[in-house]
C-alpha positions in Angstrom: 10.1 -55.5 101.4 10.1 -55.0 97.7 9.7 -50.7 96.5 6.5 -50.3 95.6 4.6 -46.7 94.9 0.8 -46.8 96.2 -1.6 -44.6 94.8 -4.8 -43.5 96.5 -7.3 -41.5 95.3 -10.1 -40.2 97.5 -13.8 -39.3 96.7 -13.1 -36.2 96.4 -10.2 -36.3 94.0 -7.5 -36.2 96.2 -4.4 -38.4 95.0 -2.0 -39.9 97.9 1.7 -41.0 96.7 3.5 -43.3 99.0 6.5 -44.8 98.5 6.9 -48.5 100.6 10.3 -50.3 100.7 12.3 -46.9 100.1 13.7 -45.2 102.8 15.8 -41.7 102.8 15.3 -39.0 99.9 16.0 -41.2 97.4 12.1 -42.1 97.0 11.1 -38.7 95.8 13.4 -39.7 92.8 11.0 -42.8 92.6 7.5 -40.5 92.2 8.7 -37.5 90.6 7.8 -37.9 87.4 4.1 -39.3 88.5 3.8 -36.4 90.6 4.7 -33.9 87.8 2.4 -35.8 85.6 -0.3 -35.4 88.5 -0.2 -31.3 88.6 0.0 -29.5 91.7 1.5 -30.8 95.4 -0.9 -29.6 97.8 1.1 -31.6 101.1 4.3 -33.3 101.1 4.8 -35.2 104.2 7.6 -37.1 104.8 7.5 -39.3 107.7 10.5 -40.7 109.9 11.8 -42.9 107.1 12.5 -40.0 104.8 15.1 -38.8 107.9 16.7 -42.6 107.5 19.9 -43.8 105.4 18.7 -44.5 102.2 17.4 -48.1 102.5 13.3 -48.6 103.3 10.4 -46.6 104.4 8.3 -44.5 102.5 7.1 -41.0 101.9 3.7 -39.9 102.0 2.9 -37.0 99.0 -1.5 -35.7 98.5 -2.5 -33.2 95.8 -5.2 -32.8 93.2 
């Protein structure tokens, strides 16, 4: 699977970051400067892939 970063945006404003194809730490390197440019991190979640070598997976991020 191809890295891709998916963007979701809720009625109510709240943005979702998810990073597909990534696995491991490396994929907050991949959204950081999105996530800057979106202000404040309300949740970071990082799901089993984030605990994985770096390879693919994703990592799940929701602010406003």
């Amino acid at each position: 699977m191809p890295r891709q970063i998916v963007v979701s945006i809720s009625p109510e404003g709240e943005v979702e970051v998810r990073v597909e194809g990534q696995s491991g730490p490396s994929c907050q390197d991949l959204t950081r400067k999105l996530e800057e440019a979106l202000g404040t991190t309300v949740t970071d979640r990082r799901t089993p892939e984030f605990h994985q070598p770096d390879q693919q997976g994703h990592r799940q991020r929701t602010g406003r």
